[in-house]
Every structure is written in structure tokens, then in C-alpha cells.
N, C-alpha and C positions, 0 to 999 in steps of 0.2 A: 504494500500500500504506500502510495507517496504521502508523505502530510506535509511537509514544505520544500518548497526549490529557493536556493540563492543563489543569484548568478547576474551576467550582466543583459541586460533589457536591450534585443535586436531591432521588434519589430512590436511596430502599435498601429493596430486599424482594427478599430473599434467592429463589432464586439472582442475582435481577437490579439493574442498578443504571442511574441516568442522569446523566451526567453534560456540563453547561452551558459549550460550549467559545466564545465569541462569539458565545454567541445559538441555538446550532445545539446540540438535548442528543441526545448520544450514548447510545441503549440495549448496555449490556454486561450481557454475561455472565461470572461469575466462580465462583471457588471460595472454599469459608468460609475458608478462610485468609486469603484477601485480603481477604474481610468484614469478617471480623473486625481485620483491620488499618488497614482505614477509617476515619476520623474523622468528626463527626456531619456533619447535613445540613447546607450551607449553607457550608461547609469547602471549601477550596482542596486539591484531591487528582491527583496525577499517575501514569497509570498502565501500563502498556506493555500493549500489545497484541497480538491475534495477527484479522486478518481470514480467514474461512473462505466462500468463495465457491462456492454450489448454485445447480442451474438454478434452485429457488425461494424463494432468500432468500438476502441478503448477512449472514453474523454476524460480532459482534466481541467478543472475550475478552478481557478484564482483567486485570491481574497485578501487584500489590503489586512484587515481585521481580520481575526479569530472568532469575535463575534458575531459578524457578516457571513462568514462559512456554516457557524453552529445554527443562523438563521436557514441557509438556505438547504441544510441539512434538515431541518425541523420542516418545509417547507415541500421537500419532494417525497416528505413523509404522509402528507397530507391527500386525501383518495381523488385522481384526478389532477394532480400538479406535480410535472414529468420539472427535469432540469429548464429547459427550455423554459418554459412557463415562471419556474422560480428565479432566474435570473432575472427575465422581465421584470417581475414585481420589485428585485430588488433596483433594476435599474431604474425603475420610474419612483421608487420613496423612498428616503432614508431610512434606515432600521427603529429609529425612533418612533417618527408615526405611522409608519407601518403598524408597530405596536398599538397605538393610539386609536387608530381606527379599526382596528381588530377589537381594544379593550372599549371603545366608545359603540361596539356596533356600525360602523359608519359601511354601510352598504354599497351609497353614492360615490364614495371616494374611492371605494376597491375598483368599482367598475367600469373606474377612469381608466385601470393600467389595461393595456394589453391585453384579451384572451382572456380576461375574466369578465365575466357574463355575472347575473344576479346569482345564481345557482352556486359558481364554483365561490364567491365573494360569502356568501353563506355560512356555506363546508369551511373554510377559511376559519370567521369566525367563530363557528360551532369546536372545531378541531382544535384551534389553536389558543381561545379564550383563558382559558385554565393555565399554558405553560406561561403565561410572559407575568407573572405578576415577581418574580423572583429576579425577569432581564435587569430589570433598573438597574440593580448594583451590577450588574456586568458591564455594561457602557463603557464602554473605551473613547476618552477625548480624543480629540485627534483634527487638528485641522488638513483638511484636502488642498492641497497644491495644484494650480493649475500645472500642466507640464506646458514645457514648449514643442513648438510642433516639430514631427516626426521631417526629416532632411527629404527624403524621398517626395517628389512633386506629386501631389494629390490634390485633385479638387477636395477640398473639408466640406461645400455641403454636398457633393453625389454622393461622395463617403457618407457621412451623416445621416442622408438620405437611404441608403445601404443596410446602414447600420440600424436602422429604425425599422426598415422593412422586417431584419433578420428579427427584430424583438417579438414581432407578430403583428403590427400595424401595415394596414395597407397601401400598395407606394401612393397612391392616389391623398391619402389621410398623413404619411409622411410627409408628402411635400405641401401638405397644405401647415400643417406643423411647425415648418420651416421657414414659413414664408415671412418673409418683413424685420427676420432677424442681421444684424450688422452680418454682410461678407465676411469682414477681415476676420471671424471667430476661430479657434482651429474648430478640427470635427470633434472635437470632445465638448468644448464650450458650446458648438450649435446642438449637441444633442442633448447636452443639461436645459438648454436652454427651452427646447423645443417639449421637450419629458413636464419641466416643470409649467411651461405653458397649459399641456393640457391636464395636466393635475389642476390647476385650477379653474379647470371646465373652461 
């Protein structure tokens, strides 16, 4: 079982990243939060893991935090919410009110992220009500760094745009997402930005 890599930081285009542990670069997957807490390319970055094993492909998940892992571990435990789906959620709200609206019942707010429909927002709270009243004291402060952008010429919003489709939103709903936000953003910034847009409807 991997539980953390540290190594230097190849390659970032959201959702994915690579990371150069002794020669051997590790493709992960992550959540913009962790992205966004990244440091640029070429950067010494250590990150915890979580390996998810299918008959047709070995993946492995990334996580700035220990607690953002035990989230999203708690998360694809839940009936109906595969990795894919748990990344999402955590891409679109920070582990805090994640909590919040799971503890507040807030139905409306789940059914902002991605691929949660009223049903699985429910199961959600029904499932997960009970574990978070202990999270508090686990909270890791922590402020997120923007990184600087990756050297490689990339358009930042088709990326972004990219990036938001892979979360489960449709490109049609991506690029409307995106729209009207400053150019010059890298794709990490356009897709915080675009995530936290439609969280608040």
C-alpha cells in the first residue's frame, strides 16, 4: 500500500499531477484544494495518498492534508460515491463546510457540487451525520499557496475548462462557469474560481 510519496513535482494539469520519486514519476490524482496548495514545478512536494485498486487500472490520490485523505476515504465509503464522485465534492468545498452542511442538513448546497443529485446529497447526510462531530479537533490550519504557473505553454482556461468537465460538469455548464472571469488566472485560480462561483448558486 503507498501512504505517502516525496519527491520533486514534474507535472500539474489539473485534475492530475506527476510526481518524480527516485527516478520512478508517480501519476496522481487530486482535488483543487490540494492544487492549489502545491508549489510550482520543479518543487520538493510531499503528499499522502490513498491507492484505489480495479480489475483495470491501479489509481492513486493525492492529498495536501491527512485530513482531506481520511475525508475522502470516509467519502467513497459512503453507498453510491465511487472516487471520482469524492474528489469532486472535495474539489468544489473545503473540508470544513463540507462538514457544515452535512451537520446543518443543507441539501441545497450538496446539490451545487457535481453528480450529486437530491438522493445521493441525502445518503450523504444520512451516512455521514454521526462521524464528523469529533472532525473539529482534527482540523489542520494550513494556508493554500497559490502556485505559479506550470512552464509548459497551456491555454489555463481550455485547461480549466478540461478540468471541470473531468469533475463531472458538462462542457456546455463548464464554460459557462468560466465565463467573465480575468484571463490572466493560471488554470488552478480559474477553476477555484469558477467551483466557488457556482457554490454560491
Amino acid at each position: 500500500m503507498i501512504g505517502r510519496l516525496r519527491g520533486t513535482l514534474l507535472e500539474k494539469q489539473p485534475p492530475w499531477l506527476v510526481i518524480d520519486v527516485g527516478g520512478v514519476g508517480y501519476e496522481l490524482e487530486a482535488s483543487m484544494n490540494t492544487l492549489l496548495a502545491l508549489p510550482g514545478i520543479g518543487e520538493t512536494v510531499q503528499l499522502y495518498t490513498h491507492l484505489s485498486i480495479r480489475d483495470d487500472a491501479h489509481l492513486l490520490y493525492g492529498f495536501v492534508r491527512e485530513a482531506e485523505r481520511a475525508l475522502f476515504r470516509a467519502l467513497v465509503r459512503v453507498n453510491g460515491v465511487g472516487p471520482k464522485l469524492a474528489l469532486a465534492i472535495l474539489s468544489g468545498m473545503e473540508q470544513d463546510q463540507f462538514i457544515r452542511c452535512v451537520m446543518d442538513s443543507d441539501v441545497k448546497a450538496l446539490t451545487r457540487l457535481p453528480g450529486v443529485g437530491r438522493k445521493t446529497a441525502e445518503r450523504l447526510i444520512v451516512e455521514m451525520h454521526d462521524r464528523f462531530p469529533h472532525w473539529a479537533e482534527e482540523q489542520v490550519d494550513g494556508q493554500a499557496s497559490t502556485p505559479p504557473s506550470a512552464s509548459r505553454a497551456h491555454d489555463p482556461l481550455a485547461d480549466a475548462e478540461a478540468a471541470l468537465v473531468t469533475l463531472g460538469y458538462k462542457p456546455t455548464e463548464a464554460a459557462r462557469m468560466l465565463s467573465g472571469h480575468d484571463q490572466g488566472l493560471s488554470t488552478e485560480a480559474l477553476i477555484k474560481a469558477a467551483l466557488t462561483r457556482k457554490l454560491a448558486g
